[in-house]
C-alpha positions as CSV (number, residue, x, y, z in Angstrom):
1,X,23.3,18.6,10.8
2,X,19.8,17.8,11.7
3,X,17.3,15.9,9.6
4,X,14.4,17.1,8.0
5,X,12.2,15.1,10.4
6,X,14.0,17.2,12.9
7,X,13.4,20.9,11.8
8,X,9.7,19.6,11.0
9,X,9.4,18.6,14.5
10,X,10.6,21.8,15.8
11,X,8.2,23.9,13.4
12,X,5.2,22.4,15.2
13,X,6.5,22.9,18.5
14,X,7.1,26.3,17.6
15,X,3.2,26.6,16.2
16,X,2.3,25.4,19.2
17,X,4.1,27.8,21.6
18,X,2.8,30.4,19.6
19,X,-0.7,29.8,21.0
20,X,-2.0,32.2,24.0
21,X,-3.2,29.6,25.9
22,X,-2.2,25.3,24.8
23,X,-5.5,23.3,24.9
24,X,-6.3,21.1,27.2
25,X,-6.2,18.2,25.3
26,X,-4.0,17.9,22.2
27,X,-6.3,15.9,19.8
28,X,-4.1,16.3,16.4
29,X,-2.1,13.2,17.9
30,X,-4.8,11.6,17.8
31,X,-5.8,12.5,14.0
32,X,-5.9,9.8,11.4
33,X,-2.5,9.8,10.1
34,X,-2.7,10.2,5.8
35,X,0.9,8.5,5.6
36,X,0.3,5.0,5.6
37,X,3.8,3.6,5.9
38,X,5.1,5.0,9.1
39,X,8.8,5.8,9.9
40,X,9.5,2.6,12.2
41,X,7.3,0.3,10.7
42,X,5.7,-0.6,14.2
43,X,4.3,-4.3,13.9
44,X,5.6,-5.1,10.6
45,X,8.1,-8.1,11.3
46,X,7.3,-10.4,7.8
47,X,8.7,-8.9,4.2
48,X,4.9,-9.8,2.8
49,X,3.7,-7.6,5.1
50,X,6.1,-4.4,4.0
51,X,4.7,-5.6,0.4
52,X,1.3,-5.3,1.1
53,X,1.9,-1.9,2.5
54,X,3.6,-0.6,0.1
55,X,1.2,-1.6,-2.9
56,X,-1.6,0.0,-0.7
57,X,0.3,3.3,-0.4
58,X,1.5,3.8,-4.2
59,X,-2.1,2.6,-5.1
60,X,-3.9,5.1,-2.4
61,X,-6.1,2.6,-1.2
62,X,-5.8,2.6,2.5
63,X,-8.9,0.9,3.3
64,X,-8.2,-2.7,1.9
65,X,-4.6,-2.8,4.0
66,X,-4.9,-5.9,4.9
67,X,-6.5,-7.5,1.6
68,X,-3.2,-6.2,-0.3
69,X,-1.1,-7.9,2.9
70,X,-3.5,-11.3,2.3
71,X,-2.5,-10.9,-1.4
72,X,1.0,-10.6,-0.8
73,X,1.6,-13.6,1.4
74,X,-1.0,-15.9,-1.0
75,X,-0.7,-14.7,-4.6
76,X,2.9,-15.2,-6.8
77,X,4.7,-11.9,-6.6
78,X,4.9,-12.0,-10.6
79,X,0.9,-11.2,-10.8
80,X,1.3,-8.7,-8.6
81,X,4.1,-7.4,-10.0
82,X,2.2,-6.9,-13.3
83,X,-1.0,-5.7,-12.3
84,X,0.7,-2.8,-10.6
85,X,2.4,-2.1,-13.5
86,X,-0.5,-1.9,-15.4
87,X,-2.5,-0.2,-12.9
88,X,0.3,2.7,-12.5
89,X,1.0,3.3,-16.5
90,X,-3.1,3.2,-17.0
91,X,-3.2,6.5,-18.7
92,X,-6.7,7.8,-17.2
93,X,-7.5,6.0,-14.0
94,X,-9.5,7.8,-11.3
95,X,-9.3,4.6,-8.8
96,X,-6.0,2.9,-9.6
97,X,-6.8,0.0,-6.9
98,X,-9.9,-0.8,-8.9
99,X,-7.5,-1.4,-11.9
100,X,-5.1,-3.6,-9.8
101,X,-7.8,-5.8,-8.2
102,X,-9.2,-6.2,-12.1
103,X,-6.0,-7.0,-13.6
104,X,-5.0,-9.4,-10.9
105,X,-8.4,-11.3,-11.6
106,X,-7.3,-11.5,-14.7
107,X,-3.8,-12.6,-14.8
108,X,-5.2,-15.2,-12.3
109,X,-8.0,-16.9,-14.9
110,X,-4.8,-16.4,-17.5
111,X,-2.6,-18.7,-15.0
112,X,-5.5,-21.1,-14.8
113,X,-6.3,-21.5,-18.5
114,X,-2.5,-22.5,-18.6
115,X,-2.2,-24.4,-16.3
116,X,-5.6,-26.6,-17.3
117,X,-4.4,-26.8,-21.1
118,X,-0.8,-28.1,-20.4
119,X,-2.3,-31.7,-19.3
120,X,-4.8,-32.1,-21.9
121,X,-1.4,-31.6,-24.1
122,X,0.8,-34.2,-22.5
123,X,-2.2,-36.6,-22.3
124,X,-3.2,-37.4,-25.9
């Protein structure tokens, strides 16, 4: 039985067939690809990294890759882990990254008001 990724493959060789007369140079390989995760996950070898790529995907922000990659290797996982939540049950949101990068901000100054107020407690 062959995969989906199979049949699709042969549909476009069969578009292409269809063509009088093939061009001389096939420049759709060359396209932009809108899937950012690709199937082999070339150059991806740390699990930060598949982290990073993934937040950029399910946020649709493809332009800051590497800033979500950065933020994955740096930042704790919980903050992330919350400001995606928030940023994907945000009821209207036209730029769900926008909302991310916000919250994280946030959670961040949260952390440090903590963290800052826990010694001024043990230190009366």
């Amino acid at each position: 039985m062959e995969s989906i990724k199979d049949i699709l493959k042969n549909l476009k060789r069969e578009e292409k067939e269809d063509t009088p007369q093939g061009e001389l140079f096939d420049t759709s390989s060359l396209s932009k690809s809108k899937n950012i995760l690709n199937d082999k996950h070339k150059y991806i070898s740390k699990e930060y990294q598949y982290y990073g790529l993934r937040l950029a995907g399910k946020l649709g922000d493809s332009k800051r890759i590497t800033m979500y990659i950065k933020w994955a290797k740096e930042k704790p996982r919980v903050i992330l882990e919350q400001a995606f939540s928030f940023a994907i049950d945000y009821p209207s949101a036209k730029d769900r990254s926008r909302i991310f990068m916000w919250k994280v901000k946030e959670l961040e100054n949260e952390s440090k008001k903590k963290k800052e107020s826990i010694p001024e407690k043990q230190n009366p």
